[in-house]
C-alpha positions in Angstrom: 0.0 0.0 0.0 1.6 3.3 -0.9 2.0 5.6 1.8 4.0 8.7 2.8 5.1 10.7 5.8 6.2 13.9 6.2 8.2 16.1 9.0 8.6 19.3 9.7 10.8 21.1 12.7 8.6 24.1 13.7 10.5 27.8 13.6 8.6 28.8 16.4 6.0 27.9 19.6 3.3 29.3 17.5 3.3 26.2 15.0 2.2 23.9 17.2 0.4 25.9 20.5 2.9 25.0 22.5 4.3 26.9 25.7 7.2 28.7 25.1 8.7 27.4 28.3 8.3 23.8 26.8 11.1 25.1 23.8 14.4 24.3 24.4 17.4 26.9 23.5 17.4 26.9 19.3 20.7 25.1 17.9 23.0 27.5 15.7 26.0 27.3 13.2 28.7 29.1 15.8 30.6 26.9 18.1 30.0 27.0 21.7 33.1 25.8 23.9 32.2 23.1 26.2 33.4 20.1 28.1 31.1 17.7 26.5 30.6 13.5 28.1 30.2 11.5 25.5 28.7 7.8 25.6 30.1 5.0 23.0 27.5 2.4 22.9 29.9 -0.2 21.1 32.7 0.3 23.9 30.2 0.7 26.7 32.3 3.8 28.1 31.6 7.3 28.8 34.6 9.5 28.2 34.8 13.7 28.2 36.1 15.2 25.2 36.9 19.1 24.8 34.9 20.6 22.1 35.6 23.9 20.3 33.8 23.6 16.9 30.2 23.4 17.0 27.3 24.1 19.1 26.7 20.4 20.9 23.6 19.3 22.8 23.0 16.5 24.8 21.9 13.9 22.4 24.2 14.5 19.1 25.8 12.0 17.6 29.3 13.1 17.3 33.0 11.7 16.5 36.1 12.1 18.3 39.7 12.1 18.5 42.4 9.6 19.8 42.2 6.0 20.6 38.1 5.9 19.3 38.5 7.9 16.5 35.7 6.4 14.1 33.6 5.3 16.7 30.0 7.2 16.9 28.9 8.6 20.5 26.3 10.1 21.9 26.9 13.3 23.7 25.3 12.9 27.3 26.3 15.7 29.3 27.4 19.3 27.9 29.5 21.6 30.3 29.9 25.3 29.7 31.4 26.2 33.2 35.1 24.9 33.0 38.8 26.0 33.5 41.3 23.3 31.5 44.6 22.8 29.6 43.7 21.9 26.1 46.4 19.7 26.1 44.8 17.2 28.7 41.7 16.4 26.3 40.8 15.0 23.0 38.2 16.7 21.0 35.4 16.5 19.2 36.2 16.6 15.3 32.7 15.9 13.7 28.9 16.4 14.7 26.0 14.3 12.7 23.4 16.8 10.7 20.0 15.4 11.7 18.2 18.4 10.2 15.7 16.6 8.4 12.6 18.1 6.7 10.9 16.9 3.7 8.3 14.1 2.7 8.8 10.6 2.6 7.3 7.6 1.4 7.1 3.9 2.4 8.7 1.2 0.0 9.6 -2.0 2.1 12.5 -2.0 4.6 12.6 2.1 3.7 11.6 5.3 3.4 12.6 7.0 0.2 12.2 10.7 -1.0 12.3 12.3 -4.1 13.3 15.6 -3.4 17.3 16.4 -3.6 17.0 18.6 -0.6 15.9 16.2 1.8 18.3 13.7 2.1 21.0 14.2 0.5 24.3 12.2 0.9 26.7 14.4 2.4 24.6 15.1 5.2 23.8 10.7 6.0 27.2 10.2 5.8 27.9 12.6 8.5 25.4 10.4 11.0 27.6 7.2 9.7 31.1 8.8 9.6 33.8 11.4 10.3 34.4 13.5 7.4 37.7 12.8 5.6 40.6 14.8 6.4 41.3 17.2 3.8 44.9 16.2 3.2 44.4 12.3 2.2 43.6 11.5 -0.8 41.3 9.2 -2.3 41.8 7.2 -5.5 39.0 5.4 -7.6 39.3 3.4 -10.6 36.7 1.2 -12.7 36.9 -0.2 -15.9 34.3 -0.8 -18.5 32.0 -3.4 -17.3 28.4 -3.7 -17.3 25.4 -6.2 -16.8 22.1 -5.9 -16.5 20.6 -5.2 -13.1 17.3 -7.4 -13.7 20.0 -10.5 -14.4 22.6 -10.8 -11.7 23.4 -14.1 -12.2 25.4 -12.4 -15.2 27.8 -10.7 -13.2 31.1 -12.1 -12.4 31.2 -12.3 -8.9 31.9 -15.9 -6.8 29.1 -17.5 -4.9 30.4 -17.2 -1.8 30.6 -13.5 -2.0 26.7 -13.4 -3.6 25.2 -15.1 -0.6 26.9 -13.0 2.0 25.9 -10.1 0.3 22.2 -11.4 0.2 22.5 -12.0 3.7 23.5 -8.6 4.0 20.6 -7.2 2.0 18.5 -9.1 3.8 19.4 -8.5 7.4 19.1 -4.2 6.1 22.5 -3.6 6.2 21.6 -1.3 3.6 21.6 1.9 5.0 21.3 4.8 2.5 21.0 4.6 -1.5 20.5 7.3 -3.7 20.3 7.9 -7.8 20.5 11.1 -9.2 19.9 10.6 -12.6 22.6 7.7 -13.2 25.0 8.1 -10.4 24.3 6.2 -7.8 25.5 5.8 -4.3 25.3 3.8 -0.9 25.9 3.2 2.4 26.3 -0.4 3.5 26.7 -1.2 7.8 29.3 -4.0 7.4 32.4 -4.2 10.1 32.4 -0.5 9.4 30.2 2.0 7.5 31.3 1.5 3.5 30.5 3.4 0.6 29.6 2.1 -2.8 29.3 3.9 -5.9 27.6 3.2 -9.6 26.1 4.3 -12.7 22.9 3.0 -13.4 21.4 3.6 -17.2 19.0 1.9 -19.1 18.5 -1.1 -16.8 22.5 -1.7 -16.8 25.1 -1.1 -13.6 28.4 -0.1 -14.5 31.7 1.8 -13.0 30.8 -0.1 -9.9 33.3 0.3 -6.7 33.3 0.0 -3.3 36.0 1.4 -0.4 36.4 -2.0 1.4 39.6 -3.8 1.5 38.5 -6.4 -0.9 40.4 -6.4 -4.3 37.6 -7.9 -6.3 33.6 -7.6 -6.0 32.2 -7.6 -2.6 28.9 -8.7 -0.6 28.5 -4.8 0.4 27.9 -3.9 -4.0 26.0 -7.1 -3.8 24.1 -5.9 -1.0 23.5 -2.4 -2.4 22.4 -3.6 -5.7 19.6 -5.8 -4.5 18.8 -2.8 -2.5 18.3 -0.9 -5.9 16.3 -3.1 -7.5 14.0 -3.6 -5.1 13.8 -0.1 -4.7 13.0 0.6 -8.1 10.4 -1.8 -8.2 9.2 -0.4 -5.3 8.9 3.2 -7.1 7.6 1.6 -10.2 5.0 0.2 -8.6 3.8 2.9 -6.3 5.7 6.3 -6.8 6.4 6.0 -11.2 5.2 9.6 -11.9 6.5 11.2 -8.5 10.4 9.5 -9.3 9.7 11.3 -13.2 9.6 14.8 -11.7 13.0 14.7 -10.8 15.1 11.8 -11.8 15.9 11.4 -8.3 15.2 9.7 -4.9 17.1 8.5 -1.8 16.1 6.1 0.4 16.8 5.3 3.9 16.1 2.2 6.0 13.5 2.9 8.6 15.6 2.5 11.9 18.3 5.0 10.9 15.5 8.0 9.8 14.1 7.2 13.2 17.5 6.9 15.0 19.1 10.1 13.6 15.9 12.4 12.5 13.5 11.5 14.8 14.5 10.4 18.4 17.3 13.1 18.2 14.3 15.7 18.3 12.6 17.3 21.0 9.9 19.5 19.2 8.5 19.2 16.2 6.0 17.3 14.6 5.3 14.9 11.3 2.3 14.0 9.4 1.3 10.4 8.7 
């Protein structure tokens, strides 16, 4: 049954008739120093970290420095009062962007959207990841492959690496996939957060790459491609005419939009 659901983050009390005193103080872009405590759910540990770059509140996501660099915390306690040597503490170096707004629709494990603005991929990665330090470089290669995305029994990959991937598909390790037009991107949750990239034209996937370790095909592009077709047939099915308006959609599974852009909220509202 097609479906949507839409949010929308309020700009003020008079939106939804609330009492001003129910409003917390409203987030903005210029860093507020703080002694922030930030929980690791993976570690079980609660460390304090010295932030200087953004305005934090109790419940960001956020990545740090040092020995648990790349591993996501919550922030649980934020400290304005304090008097420290900069030295003694690690720091925050990246905050996730849960500013979602937009409209959504239901199709299967996710939600997707069809609008650029709402979800775009810069701003999931940022819930999944630390950006990437200016100074490294990044290299990418593909060569001229192609098969068809309705057949892929047709694509050279070894069985082994098919079923875990269908495993992976299956258990929603699929966390974000986009196509704009023909480029195509995605997130998949494996031992860490990977990214996979495509082009998708006329039916066929080519250019096809993934920044795992493995040197051949992997179970996270196997994963990500089953994600895409069903997907598609999802918004063939239910959403054909919406997807034509702009040749684009994103879709996210349905426990990150609710980890990251709901729960992180404490006004607001969305329409089902």
């Amino acid at each position: 049954m097609a479906s949507q659901i839409g949010f929308l983050v309020p700009q003020n009390t008079a939106d939804l008739h609330l009492d001003p005193a129910s409003y917390t103080r409203q987030r903005t872009d210029a860093p507020r120093n703080s002694i922030v405590r930030v929980y690791f759910e993976e570690r079980d540990l609660t460390l304090s970290y010295y932030n200087n770059r953004f305005d934090l509140y109790c419940g960001d996501y956020v990545f740090v420095e040092g020995k648990l660099d790349g591993v996501q915390g919550r922030v649980v306690e934020v400290n304005y009062n304090f008097k420290i040597k900069s030295s003694d503490y690690m720091r925050v170096i990246a905050v996730a962007d849960t500013d979602v707004r937009g409209q959504f629709y239901f199709a299967g494990s996710h939600f997707v959207a069809f609008q650029p603005s709402v979800l775009p991929a810069e701003k999931v990665k940022t819930w999944f990841m630390p950006a990437c330090d200016g100074d490294e470089e990044v290299i990418s290669s593909y060569d001229d492959t192609s098969f068809l995305l309705e057949n892929l029994n047709e694509w050279n990959v070894s069985t082994a690496v098919a079923k875990h991937g269908k495993e992976y598909y299956m258990a929603n390790k699929v966390e974000y996939l986009c196509l704009n037009g023909t480029k195509g991107y995605a997130l998949v949750q494996g031992s860490h957060m990977y990214e996979v990239e495509f082009t998708y034209e006329d039916g066929a996937v080519s250019r096809l790459t993934c920044s795992c370790y493995c040197c051949s095909h992997c179970k996270h592009e196997v994963a990500a491609l089953l994600q895409l077709r069903e997907t598609l047939e999802q918004i063939g099915e239910h959403y054909g005419e919406v997807y034509k308006q702009t040749g684009y959609f994103a879709a996210v599974s349905r426990s990150a939009l609710f980890t990251y852009a709901v729960d992180t909220k404490e006004t607001g509202c969305f329409t089902l």
